[in-house]
MARVO-706080 format. One record per residue (C-alpha): residue in three letters; x, y, z. Coordinates in steps of 0.02 Angstrom, whole numbers, plus 50000, padded with zeros to 5 digits. Layout:
residues N
ALAXYZ;...
//
This chain:
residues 151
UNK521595202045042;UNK519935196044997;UNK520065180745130;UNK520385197645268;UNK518895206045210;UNK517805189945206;UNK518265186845410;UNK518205207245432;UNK516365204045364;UNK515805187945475;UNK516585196045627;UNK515355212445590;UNK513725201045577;UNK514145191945730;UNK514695208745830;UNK512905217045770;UNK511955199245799;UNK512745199745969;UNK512515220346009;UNK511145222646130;UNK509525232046050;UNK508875247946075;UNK507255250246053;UNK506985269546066;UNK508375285046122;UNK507185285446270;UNK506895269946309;UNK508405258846416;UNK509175244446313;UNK508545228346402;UNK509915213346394;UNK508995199646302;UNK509515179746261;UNK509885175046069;UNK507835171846064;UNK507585188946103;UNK506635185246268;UNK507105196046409;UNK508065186746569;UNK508015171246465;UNK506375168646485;UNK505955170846666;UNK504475177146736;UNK504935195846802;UNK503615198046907;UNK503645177247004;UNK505425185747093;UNK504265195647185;UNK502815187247214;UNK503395168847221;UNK505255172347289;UNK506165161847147;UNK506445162246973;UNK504945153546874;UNK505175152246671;UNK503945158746602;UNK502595152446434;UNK503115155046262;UNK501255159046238;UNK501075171146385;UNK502185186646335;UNK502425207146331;UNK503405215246234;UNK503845231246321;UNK505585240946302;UNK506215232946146;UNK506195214046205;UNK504975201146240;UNK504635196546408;UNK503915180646467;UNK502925175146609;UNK502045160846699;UNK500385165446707;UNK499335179246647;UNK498975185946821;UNK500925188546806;UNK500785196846656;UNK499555209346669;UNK500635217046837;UNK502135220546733;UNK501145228146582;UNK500195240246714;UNK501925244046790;UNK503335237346688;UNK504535247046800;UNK504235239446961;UNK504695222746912;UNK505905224846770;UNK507695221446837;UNK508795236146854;UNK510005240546734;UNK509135232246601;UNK509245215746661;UNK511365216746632;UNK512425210246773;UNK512345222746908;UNK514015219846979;UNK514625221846788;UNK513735240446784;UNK514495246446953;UNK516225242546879;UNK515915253046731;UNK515515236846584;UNK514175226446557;UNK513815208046566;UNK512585194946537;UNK511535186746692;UNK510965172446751;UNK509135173146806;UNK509575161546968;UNK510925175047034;UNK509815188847099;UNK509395196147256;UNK507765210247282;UNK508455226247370;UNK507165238147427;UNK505985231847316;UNK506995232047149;UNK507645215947051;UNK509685214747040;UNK510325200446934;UNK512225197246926;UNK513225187846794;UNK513115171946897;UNK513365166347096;UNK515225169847095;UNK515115186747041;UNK513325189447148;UNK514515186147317;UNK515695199147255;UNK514035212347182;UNK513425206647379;UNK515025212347494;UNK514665230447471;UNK512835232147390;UNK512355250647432;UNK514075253747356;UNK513995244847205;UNK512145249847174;UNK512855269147208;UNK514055264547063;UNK512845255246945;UNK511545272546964;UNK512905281246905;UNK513855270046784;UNK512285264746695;UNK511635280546598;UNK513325280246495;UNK513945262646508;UNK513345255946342;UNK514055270346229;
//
Protein backbone atom coordinates (compact mmCIF):
# COMPACT_ATOMS: atom_id res chain seq x y z
CA UNK A 1 0.00 0.00 0.00
CA UNK A 2 2.35 2.58 1.02
CA UNK A 3 4.86 1.67 -2.05
CA UNK A 4 1.21 2.56 -4.36
CA UNK A 5 0.78 5.75 -2.73
CA UNK A 6 4.54 6.72 -2.91
CA UNK A 7 4.41 6.16 -7.09
CA UNK A 8 0.59 7.69 -6.95
CA UNK A 9 2.60 10.74 -5.37
CA UNK A 10 5.77 11.02 -7.92
CA UNK A 11 3.41 10.49 -10.82
CA UNK A 12 1.28 13.77 -9.42
CA UNK A 13 4.55 16.04 -9.19
CA UNK A 14 5.65 15.03 -12.55
CA UNK A 15 1.94 15.38 -14.15
CA UNK A 16 1.74 19.12 -12.41
CA UNK A 17 5.67 19.80 -13.32
CA UNK A 18 4.69 18.79 -16.79
CA UNK A 19 0.92 20.70 -16.96
CA UNK A 20 1.21 23.72 -19.05
CA UNK A 21 0.72 27.17 -16.94
CA UNK A 22 -1.84 29.51 -16.87
CA UNK A 23 -1.11 32.62 -16.08
CA UNK A 24 -4.55 34.45 -15.76
CA UNK A 25 -8.51 33.03 -16.68
CA UNK A 26 -8.05 35.66 -19.39
CA UNK A 27 -5.05 35.27 -20.52
CA UNK A 28 -4.23 32.00 -23.20
CA UNK A 29 -1.87 29.33 -21.71
CA UNK A 30 1.39 29.66 -23.81
CA UNK A 31 3.25 26.09 -24.31
CA UNK A 32 6.63 26.67 -22.71
CA UNK A 33 10.07 24.25 -22.55
CA UNK A 34 11.07 22.75 -18.96
CA UNK A 35 13.10 26.35 -18.58
CA UNK A 36 10.01 28.07 -18.84
CA UNK A 37 11.03 30.02 -22.03
CA UNK A 38 8.41 30.23 -24.60
CA UNK A 39 9.14 28.23 -28.18
CA UNK A 40 12.28 27.02 -26.55
CA UNK A 41 13.86 29.97 -26.72
CA UNK A 42 13.38 31.37 -30.15
CA UNK A 43 13.08 34.74 -31.10
CA UNK A 44 9.14 35.28 -31.98
CA UNK A 45 9.43 38.18 -33.75
CA UNK A 46 13.10 36.99 -36.24
CA UNK A 47 10.10 34.45 -38.07
CA UNK A 48 8.88 37.53 -39.42
CA UNK A 49 11.39 39.75 -39.96
CA UNK A 50 14.40 37.46 -40.71
CA UNK A 51 12.33 34.39 -42.29
CA UNK A 52 13.94 31.64 -39.94
CA UNK A 53 14.03 30.68 -36.55
CA UNK A 54 16.89 32.64 -34.57
CA UNK A 55 17.37 31.60 -30.64
CA UNK A 56 17.16 34.15 -28.87
CA UNK A 57 19.60 35.82 -25.50
CA UNK A 58 19.09 34.57 -22.12
CA UNK A 59 19.69 38.26 -21.22
CA UNK A 60 17.27 39.77 -23.75
CA UNK A 61 13.70 38.61 -22.53
CA UNK A 62 9.73 39.51 -21.92
CA UNK A 63 7.73 37.97 -19.95
CA UNK A 64 4.26 38.43 -21.30
CA UNK A 65 1.28 35.77 -20.96
CA UNK A 66 2.65 33.66 -18.23
CA UNK A 67 6.09 32.59 -19.90
CA UNK A 68 9.26 34.11 -20.73
CA UNK A 69 10.00 34.87 -24.12
CA UNK A 70 13.37 35.31 -25.59
CA UNK A 71 14.78 37.18 -28.38
CA UNK A 72 17.88 38.09 -30.40
CA UNK A 73 18.16 41.53 -30.14
CA UNK A 74 16.42 44.25 -28.39
CA UNK A 75 15.08 45.81 -31.58
CA UNK A 76 13.27 42.31 -31.54
CA UNK A 77 12.12 42.74 -28.33
CA UNK A 78 10.61 45.89 -28.02
CA UNK A 79 8.10 44.82 -31.31
CA UNK A 80 6.61 41.99 -29.43
CA UNK A 81 6.18 43.94 -26.07
CA UNK A 82 4.33 46.87 -28.17
CA UNK A 83 2.26 44.09 -29.87
CA UNK A 84 2.73 40.73 -28.28
CA UNK A 85 -0.13 39.43 -30.44
CA UNK A 86 1.19 39.91 -33.78
CA UNK A 87 4.08 37.81 -33.34
CA UNK A 88 3.12 35.32 -30.71
CA UNK A 89 2.40 31.93 -32.44
CA UNK A 90 -1.16 30.89 -32.55
CA UNK A 91 -2.56 28.61 -30.27
CA UNK A 92 -0.14 29.34 -27.72
CA UNK A 93 2.74 28.18 -29.38
CA UNK A 94 1.14 24.22 -29.16
CA UNK A 95 1.32 22.17 -32.30
CA UNK A 96 -1.22 23.51 -34.61
CA UNK A 97 -1.96 20.37 -36.39
CA UNK A 98 -2.39 18.88 -32.66
CA UNK A 99 -5.22 21.77 -31.92
CA UNK A 100 -7.21 21.18 -35.23
CA UNK A 101 -7.53 17.49 -34.17
CA UNK A 102 -8.97 18.40 -30.90
CA UNK A 103 -5.38 17.68 -28.39
CA UNK A 104 -2.47 19.43 -27.90
CA UNK A 105 1.20 18.90 -28.53
CA UNK A 106 4.56 20.25 -28.11
CA UNK A 107 6.51 22.07 -31.21
CA UNK A 108 9.44 22.33 -32.66
CA UNK A 109 10.47 25.95 -33.42
CA UNK A 110 12.01 24.77 -37.01
CA UNK A 111 8.42 23.32 -38.17
CA UNK A 112 6.48 26.48 -38.87
CA UNK A 113 5.09 28.15 -41.70
CA UNK A 114 3.54 32.21 -41.54
CA UNK A 115 -0.10 32.21 -42.95
CA UNK A 116 -1.54 35.56 -43.52
CA UNK A 117 0.67 37.04 -41.29
CA UNK A 118 0.28 34.75 -38.17
CA UNK A 119 3.02 32.21 -36.80
CA UNK A 120 1.85 28.29 -36.97
CA UNK A 121 4.30 25.86 -35.39
CA UNK A 122 3.60 22.09 -35.66
CA UNK A 123 4.92 19.24 -33.48
CA UNK A 124 7.76 18.66 -35.93
CA UNK A 125 8.23 18.35 -40.07
CA UNK A 126 6.30 15.09 -40.28
CA UNK A 127 3.31 16.28 -38.73
CA UNK A 128 3.85 20.09 -40.44
CA UNK A 129 3.30 18.08 -44.07
CA UNK A 130 0.18 16.58 -42.71
CA UNK A 131 -0.99 20.37 -40.61
CA UNK A 132 0.10 21.65 -44.53
CA UNK A 133 -2.30 19.33 -46.93
CA UNK A 134 -5.38 21.14 -45.92
CA UNK A 135 -4.27 24.47 -43.95
CA UNK A 136 -7.48 26.72 -44.18
CA UNK A 137 -9.10 23.49 -42.90
CA UNK A 138 -7.07 22.66 -40.15
CA UNK A 139 -6.67 26.39 -39.07
CA UNK A 140 -10.83 26.42 -39.34
CA UNK A 141 -10.50 23.50 -36.81
CA UNK A 142 -7.71 24.83 -34.53
CA UNK A 143 -10.06 28.47 -34.20
CA UNK A 144 -12.52 26.34 -33.02
CA UNK A 145 -10.84 23.52 -31.13
CA UNK A 146 -8.58 25.86 -29.23
CA UNK A 147 -10.88 27.87 -26.77
CA UNK A 148 -11.80 24.43 -25.04
CA UNK A 149 -8.96 22.13 -25.89
CA UNK A 150 -6.96 22.37 -22.71
CA UNK A 151 -9.92 21.72 -20.20
Amino acid sequence: MRSLIGRFLAAFVVAAALAPTHAGASEAPVYQSFLGTAIDGTDPVAYFTEGRPVEGSSDITHDWNGATWRFSSTENRDLFAANPEQYAPQYGGYCAYAVAQGYTASTDPEAWRIVDGKLYLNYNKDVQTRWEADIPGHIASGDRNWPTVLN
